[in-house]
N, C-alpha and C positions, 0 to 999 in steps of 0.2 A: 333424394333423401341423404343426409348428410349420414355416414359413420360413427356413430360415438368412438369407436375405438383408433381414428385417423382424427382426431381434434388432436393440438397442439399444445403446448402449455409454455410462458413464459412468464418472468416477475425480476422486477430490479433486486437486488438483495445487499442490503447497505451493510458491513462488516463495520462489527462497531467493539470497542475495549479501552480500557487503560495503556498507557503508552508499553510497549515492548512485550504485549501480549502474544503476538507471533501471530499477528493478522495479516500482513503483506507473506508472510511465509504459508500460510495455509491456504491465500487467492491461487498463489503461486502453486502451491499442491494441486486446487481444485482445476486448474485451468490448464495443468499440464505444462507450463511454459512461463516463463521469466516475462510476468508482467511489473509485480513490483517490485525495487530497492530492496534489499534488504543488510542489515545493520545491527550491532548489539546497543546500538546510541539511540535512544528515547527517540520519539516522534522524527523518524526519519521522513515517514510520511508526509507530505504537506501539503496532497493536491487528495482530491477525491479519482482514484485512480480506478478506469473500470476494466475487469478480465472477462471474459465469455466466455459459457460452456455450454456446447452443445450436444444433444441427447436423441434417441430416438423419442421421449417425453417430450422434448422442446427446449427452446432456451432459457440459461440463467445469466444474469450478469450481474457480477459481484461485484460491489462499490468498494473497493478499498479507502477507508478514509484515516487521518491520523487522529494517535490515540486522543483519549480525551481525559485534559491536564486543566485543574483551574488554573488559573493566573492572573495578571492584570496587563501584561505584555504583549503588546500589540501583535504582535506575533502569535503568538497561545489565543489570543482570541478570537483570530482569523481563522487558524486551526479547529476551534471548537464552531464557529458559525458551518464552516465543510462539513462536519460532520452532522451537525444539527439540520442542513438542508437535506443533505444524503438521506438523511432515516424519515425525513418527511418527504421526500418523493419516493421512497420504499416502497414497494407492496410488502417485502418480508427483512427482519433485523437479524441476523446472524451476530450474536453476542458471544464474542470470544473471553474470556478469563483463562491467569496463569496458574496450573497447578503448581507449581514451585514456589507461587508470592500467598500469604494468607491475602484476603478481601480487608481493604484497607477502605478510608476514609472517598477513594478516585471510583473505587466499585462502589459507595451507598450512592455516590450522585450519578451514577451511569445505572442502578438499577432504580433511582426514582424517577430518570427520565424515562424508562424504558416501562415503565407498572402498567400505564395506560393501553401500552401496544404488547400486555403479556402474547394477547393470542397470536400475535405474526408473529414471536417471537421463536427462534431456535438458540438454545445456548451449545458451546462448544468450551468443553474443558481441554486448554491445550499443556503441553511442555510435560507431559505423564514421562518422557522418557527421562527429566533431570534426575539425579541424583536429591533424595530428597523430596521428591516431590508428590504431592499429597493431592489427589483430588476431593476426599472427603469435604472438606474446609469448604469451597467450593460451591458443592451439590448442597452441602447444609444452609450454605448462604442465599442461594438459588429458592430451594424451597423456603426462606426463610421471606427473602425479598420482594420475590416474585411467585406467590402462592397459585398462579392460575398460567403457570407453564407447566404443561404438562410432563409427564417426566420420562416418556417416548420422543421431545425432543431435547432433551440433554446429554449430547455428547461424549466421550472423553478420549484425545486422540493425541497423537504426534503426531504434531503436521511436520516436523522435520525428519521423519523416519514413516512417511507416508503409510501412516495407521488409521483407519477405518472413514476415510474421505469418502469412499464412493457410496457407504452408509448415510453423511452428511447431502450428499448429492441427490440421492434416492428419496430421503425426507423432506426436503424442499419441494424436490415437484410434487410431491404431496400437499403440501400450502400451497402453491402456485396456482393462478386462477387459468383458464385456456387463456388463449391469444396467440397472434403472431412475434413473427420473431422480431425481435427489434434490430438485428444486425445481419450480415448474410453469416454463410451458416460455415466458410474458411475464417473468420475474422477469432480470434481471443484475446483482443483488444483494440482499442477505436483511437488508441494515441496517435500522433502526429508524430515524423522520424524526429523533427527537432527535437522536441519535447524529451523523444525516452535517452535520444543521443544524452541532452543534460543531466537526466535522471543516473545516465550508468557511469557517468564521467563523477556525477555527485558521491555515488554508491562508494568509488574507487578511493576519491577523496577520503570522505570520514573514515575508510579503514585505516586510512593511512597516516591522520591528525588526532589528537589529541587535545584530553579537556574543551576548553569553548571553543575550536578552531570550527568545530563541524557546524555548529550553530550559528558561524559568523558567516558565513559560506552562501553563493547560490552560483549557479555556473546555466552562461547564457550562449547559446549555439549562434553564434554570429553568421558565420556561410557555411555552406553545403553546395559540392556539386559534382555530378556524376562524369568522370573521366575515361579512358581508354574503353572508350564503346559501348557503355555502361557498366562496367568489371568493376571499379574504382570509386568506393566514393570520398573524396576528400573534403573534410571538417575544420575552421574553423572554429574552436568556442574558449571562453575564459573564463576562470574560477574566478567568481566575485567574491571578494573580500568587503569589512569594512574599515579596518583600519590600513594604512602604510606598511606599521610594521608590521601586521600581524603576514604579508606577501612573502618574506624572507623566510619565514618556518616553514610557506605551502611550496616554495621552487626549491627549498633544503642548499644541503654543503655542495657544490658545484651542480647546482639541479638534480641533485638524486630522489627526491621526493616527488616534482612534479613528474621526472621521468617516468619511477614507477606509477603514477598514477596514470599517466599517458598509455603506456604499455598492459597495464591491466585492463583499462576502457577499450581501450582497440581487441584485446584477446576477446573480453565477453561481446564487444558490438559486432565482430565477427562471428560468435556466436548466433547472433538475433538474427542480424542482417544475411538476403543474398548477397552482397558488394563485400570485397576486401576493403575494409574501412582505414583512409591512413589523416589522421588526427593529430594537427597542429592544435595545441593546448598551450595557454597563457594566462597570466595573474592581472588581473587589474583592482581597483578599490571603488567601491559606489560608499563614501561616507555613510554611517548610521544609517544602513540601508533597512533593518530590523525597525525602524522610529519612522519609516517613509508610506506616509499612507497610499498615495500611487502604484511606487516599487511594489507593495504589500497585496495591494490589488490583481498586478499584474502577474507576480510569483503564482498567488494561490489562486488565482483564477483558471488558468491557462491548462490546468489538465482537460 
């Protein structure tokens, strides 16, 4: 005879908002560990990034996906199809909104996708700690939008001053159906080293460019290989650009720009990784690579 009280519980849980809602910042909270980017530059996000967290309840894995921006930009639209698959392979929809921005024009169309999936749905009011910042607006827009979320699950937290996450964790496995785990139970996240290497080498980038430089950008890990007895691992990758000139702004006046960026990726992938990581970084150009339906493919598929 089976235990009720030894059944497990797991459920995908797609993290879904308007761009710079503080969705990669609060995976990041709930998962304890530097899964995704993060950036003050809109849709840094670009891949459906997933974290794990596991419980004596069982597991959750949190889809981080980027925000969602209309547009007509091939780019933005790729971004919204990620996230639109994301929340249809969801069992549950974690809806983050910023208490510091009122609910704009980007939240009427993120909560008429979301009306039909009120009951999986969990909202999360984030950024309560800004100066400023209201979550009233919000919770009025919530009950207003989405009438059949109840209001046991709506939020209100800093995720960047780690306030009331393990409340948001505790409510989920309460939606969550039983099941097994979908990952082993060391894993809080299923990326590939390439992948997060470009991811943090990206991260370092946009802090350190300006206006459309970060958007022009994607950075492709060429080689990897583990050195002096496995201690070492050393990194090929390059910042893809797409114009010529825009190359000279990202290597700066005698390379002080890539340097720092070079040196900030290695401090944090030293962070991530066992290996002392040493990181040969370079600029190259993929022309109009934002207009390449292939490139576009391959970028946002790949997480």
């Amino acid at each position: 005879m089976i235990n009720e009280e030894s059944k497990k519980k797991a459920a995908f849980v797609a993290v879904v908002g308007r761009p710079s809602a503080g969705k990669s910042t609060l995976v990041n909270l709930v998962c304890g560990q530097k899964v995704s980017i993060v950036s003050k530059a809109p849709q840094t996000t670009r891949n459906a990034i997933r974290g794990i967290v596991n419980r004596n309840a069982g597991q959750l894995v949190f889809v981080d996906t980027p925000g969602r921006h209309e547009s007509e930009r091939k780019l933005n639209k790729k971004l919204l199809d990620v996230s639109n698959r994301s929340i249809a392979d969801a069992e549950i929809v974690l809806y983050v909104l910023d208490a510091s921005r009122k609910p704009a024009s980007e939240e009427e169309a993120i909560a008429e996708k979301l009306k039909p999936l009120a009951g999986q749905c969990l909202a999360v009011i984030n950024k309560t700690d800004l100066p400023g910042a209201d979550p009233a607006p919000a919770k009025d827009f919530l009950h207003e939008r989405l009438p059949n979320l109840p209001e046991r699950r709506i939020f209100t937290i800093s995720a960047l001053h780690d306030s009331n996450a393990e409340a948001i964790i505790n409510a989920l496995f309460e939606m969550a159906g039983e099941g097994e785990a979908f990952y082993p139970e060391d894993y809080y996240t299923d990326q590939d080293i390439a992948f997060r290497i470009s991811e943090i080498i990206r991260e370092q980038a946009i802090k350190r460019l300006r206006q459309e430089l970060p958007y022009a950008l994607y950075v492709e890990t060429a080689d990897t290989e583990l050195r002096d007895e496995g201690k070492r691992l050393w990194v090929r990758a390059f910042i893809v650009m797409e114009r010529e000139s825009q190359k000279g702004m990202v290597v700066g006046k005698d390379g002080t720009v890539i340097k720092a960026i070079r040196q900030g990726a290695q401090k944090e992938l030293n962070r991530i990784f066992d290996w002392k990581v040493e990181l040969d970084l370079r600029v190259k150009t993929a022309h109009d690579w934002r207009h390449n339906d292939k490139t576009l493919r391959r970028l946002i598929d790949r997480g």
